[in-house]
VOVO-670214 format. One record per residue (C-alpha): residue number from 1; x, y, z; residue in three letters. Coordinates in steps of 0.001 Angstrom, whole numbers, always signed. Example, Ala and Ser with C-alpha at 12.3 -4.5 7.8 and 13.67 -1.06 7.14 Angstrom:
BEGIN
SITE,1,+12300,-4500,+7800,ALA
SITE,2,+13670,-1060,+7140,SER
//
This chain:
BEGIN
SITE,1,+12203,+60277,+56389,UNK
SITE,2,+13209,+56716,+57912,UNK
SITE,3,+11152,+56044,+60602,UNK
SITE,4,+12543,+55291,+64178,UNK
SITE,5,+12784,+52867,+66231,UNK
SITE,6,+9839,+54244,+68512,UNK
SITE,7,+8036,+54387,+65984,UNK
SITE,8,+5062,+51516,+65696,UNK
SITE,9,+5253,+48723,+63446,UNK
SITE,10,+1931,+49743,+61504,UNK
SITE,11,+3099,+53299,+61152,UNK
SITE,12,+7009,+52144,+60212,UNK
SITE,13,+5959,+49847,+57588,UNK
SITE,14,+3539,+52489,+55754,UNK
SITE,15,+6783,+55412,+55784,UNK
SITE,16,+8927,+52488,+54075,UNK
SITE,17,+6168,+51602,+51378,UNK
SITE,18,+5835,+55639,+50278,UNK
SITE,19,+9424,+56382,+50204,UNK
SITE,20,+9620,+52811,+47874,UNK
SITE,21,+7620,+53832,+46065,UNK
SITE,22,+8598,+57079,+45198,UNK
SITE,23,+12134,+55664,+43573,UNK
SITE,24,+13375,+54609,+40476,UNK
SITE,25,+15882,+51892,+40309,UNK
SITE,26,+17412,+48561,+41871,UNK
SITE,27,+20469,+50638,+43546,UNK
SITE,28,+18017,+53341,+45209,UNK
SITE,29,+15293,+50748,+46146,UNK
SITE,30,+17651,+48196,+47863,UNK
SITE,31,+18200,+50014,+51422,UNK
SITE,32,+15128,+51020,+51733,UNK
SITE,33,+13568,+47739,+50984,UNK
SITE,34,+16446,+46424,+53857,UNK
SITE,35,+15225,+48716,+56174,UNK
SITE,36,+11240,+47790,+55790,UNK
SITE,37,+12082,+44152,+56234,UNK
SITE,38,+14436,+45021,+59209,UNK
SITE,39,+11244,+47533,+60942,UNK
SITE,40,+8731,+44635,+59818,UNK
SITE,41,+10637,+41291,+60986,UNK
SITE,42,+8947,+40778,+64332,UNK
SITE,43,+5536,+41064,+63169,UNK
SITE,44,+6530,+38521,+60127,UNK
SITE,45,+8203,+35828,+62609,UNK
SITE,46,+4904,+36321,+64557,UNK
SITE,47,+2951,+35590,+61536,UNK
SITE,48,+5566,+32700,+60501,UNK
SITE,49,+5239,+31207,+63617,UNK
SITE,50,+1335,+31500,+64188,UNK
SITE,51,+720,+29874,+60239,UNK
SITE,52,+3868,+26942,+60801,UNK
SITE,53,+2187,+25518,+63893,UNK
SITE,54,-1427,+26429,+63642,UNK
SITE,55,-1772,+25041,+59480,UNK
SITE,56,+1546,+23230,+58864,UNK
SITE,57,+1952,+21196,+62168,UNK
SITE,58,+3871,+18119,+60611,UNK
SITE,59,+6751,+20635,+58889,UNK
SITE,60,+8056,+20888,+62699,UNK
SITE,61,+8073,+17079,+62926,UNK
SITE,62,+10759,+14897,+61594,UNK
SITE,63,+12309,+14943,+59082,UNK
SITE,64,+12225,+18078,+58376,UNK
SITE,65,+11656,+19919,+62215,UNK
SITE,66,+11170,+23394,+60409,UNK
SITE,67,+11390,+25997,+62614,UNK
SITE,68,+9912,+29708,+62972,UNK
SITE,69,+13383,+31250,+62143,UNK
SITE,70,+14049,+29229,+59444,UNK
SITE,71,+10762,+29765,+57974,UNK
SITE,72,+11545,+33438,+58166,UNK
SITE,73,+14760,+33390,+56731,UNK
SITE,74,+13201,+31988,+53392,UNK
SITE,75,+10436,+34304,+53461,UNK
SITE,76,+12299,+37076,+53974,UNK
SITE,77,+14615,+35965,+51407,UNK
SITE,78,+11400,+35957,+49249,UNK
SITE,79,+10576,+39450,+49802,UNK
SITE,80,+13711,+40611,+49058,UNK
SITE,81,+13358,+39437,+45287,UNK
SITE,82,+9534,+40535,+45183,UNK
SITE,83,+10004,+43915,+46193,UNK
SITE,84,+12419,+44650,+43493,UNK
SITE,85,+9539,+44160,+40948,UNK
SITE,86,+6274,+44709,+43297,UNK
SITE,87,+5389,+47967,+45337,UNK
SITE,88,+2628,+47432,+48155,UNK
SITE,89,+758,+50469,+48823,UNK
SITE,90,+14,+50115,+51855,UNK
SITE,91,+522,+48005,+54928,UNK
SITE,92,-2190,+45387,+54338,UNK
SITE,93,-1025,+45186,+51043,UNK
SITE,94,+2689,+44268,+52189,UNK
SITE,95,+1333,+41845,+55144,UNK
SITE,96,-832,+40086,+52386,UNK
SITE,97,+2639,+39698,+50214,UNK
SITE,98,+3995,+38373,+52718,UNK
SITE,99,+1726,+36268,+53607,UNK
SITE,100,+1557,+34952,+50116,UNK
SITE,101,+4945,+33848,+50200,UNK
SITE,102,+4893,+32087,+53700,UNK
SITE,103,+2210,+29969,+51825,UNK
SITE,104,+3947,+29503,+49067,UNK
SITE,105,+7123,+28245,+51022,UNK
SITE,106,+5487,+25730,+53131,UNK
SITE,107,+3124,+24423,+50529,UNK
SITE,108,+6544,+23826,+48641,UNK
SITE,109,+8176,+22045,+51748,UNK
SITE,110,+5293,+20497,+52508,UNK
SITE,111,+4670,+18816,+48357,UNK
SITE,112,+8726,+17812,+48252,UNK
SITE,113,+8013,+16193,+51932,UNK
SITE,114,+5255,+13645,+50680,UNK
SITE,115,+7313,+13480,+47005,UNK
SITE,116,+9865,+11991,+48831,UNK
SITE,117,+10116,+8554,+50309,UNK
SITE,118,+12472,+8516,+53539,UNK
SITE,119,+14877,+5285,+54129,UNK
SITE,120,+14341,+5731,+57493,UNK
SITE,121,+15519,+2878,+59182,UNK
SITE,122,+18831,+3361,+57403,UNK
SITE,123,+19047,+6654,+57840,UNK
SITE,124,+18198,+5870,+61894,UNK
SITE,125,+20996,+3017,+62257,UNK
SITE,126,+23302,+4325,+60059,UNK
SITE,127,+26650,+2682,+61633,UNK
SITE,128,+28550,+2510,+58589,UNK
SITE,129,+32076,+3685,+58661,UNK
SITE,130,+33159,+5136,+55180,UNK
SITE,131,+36573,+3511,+55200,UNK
SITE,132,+34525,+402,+54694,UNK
SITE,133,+35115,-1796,+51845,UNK
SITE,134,+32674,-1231,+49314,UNK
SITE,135,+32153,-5195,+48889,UNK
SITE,136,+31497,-5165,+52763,UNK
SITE,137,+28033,-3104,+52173,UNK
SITE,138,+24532,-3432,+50951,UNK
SITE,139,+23606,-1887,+48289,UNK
SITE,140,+21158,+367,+51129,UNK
SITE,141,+24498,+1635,+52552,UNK
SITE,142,+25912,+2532,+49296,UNK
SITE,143,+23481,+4676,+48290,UNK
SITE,144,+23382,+6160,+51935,UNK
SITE,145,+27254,+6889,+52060,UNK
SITE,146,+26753,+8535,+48406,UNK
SITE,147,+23998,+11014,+49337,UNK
SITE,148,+26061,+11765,+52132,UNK
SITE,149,+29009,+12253,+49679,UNK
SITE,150,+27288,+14689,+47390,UNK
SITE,151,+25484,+16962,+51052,UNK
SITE,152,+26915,+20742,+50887,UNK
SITE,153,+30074,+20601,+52964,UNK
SITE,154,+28732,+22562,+56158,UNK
SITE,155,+25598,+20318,+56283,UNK
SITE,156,+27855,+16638,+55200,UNK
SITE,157,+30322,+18187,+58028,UNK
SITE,158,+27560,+18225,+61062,UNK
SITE,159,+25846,+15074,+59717,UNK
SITE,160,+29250,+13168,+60159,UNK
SITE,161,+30194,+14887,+63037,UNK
SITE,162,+26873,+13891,+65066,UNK
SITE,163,+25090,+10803,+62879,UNK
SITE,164,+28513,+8879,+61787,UNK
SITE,165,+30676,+9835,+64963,UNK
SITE,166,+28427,+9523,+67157,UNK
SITE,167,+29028,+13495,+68903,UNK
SITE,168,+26142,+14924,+70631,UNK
SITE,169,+25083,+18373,+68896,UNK
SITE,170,+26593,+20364,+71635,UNK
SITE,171,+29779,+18602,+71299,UNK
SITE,172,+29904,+19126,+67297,UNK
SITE,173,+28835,+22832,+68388,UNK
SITE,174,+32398,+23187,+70378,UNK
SITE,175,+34205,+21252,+67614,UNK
SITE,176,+32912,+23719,+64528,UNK
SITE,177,+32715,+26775,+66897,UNK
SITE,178,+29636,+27279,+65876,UNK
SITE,179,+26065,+27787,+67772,UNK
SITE,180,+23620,+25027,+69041,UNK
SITE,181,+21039,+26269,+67062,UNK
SITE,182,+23556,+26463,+63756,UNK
SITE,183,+24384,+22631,+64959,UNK
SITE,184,+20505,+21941,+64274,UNK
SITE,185,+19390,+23804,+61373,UNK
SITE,186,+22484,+22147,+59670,UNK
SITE,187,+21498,+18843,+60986,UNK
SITE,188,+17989,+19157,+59729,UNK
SITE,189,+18821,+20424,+56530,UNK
SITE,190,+21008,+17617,+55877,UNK
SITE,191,+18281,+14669,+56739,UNK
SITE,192,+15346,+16508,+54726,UNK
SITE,193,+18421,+16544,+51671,UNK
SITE,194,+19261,+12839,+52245,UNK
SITE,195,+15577,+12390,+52484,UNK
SITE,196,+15160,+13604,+49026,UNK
SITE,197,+18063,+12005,+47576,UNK
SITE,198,+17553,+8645,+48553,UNK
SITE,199,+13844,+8759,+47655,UNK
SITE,200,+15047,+9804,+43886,UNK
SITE,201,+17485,+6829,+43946,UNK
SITE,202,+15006,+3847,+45322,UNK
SITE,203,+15970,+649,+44136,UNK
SITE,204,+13722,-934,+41295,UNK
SITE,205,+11676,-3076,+43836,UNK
SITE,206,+10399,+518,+45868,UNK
SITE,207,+9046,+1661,+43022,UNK
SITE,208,+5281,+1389,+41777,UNK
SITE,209,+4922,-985,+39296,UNK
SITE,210,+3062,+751,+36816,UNK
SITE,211,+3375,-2177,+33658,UNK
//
């Protein structure tokens, strides 16, 4: 039987596990895998939160300024593929999964934060407009306005809207009709992707020299 809502956490999560694992078959598994996630969700932003601030501090600084939901969002994301092919047996077992994929998460974050190589000064005084002639601009601004180009259109769309227009985030919230928080998560996404893109395009002279 699917547990309800009085019922605890603990107790919840264990009924979800031995109906899992009792079935056969993507179709049959999906729901109920839905539903554990769904019963388990506060006691994994808990444990998103507590592991984000307590062991990976500098994620909620800039550029990146992770935050608990986001975290949880990938995780649960995560779990959602693991669970097809793994089957905790019991609750310790599932916390320990997920767990192992918070880790996983913000260790990746945290190695493709000190890969890359911030402009950050450009990125900060970015007052380029992009019907600029292209002769007009360093060669800094270039490759700014092109990783801007090439940003997923929600993210390039907020980034304009508040770094190139000049908008404050609530205003760009009213203008997309979309939340605050939506407004920032957008926002951050799109510096930690510029971040990335303009450290794999450095110029020749911000590279090592390793002759």
């Amino acid at each position: 039987m699917v547990p309800k809502d009085g019922t605890c956490t603990t107790a919840a999560v264990q009924q979800y596990l031995g109906e899992l694992a009792g079935v056969h078959g993507d179709s049959f598994a999906d729901p109920i895998i839905r539903g554990l996630l769904a019963r388990a969700v506060g006691r994994l932003h808990m444990l998103c939160a507590t592991l984000l601030h307590q062991s990976y501090p500098r994620l909620t600084q800039p550029p990146l300024n992770l935050q608990t939901e986001e975290l949880l969002s990938s995780v649960v994301e995560r779990l959602l593929k693991a669970l097809e092919k793994v089957r905790p047996e019991n609750v310790r077992q599932f916390f320990a999964l997920a767990n192992q994929h918070m880790r996983w998460e913000l260790n990746d974050l945290a190695r493709r934060l000190d890969q890359s190589v911030p402009d950050v000064e450009l990125l900060d005084s970015l007052a380029v407009a992009p019907e600029s002639s292209g002769s007009e601009l360093s060669e800094g601004a270039r490759r700014i306005l092109k990783a801007i180009e090439d940003l997923p259109e929600s993210e390039r769309e907020v980034f304009s809207l508040v770094r190139i227009q000049g908008m404050t985030q609530a205003e760009a919230a009213d203008v997309m009709g979309i939340s605050l928080k939506t407004i920032q998560r957008r926002l951050n996404r799109s510096l930690f992707l510029l971040t990335e893109a303009l450290s794999n395009q450095q110029p020749r002279e911000y590279q090592s020299d390793e002759a």
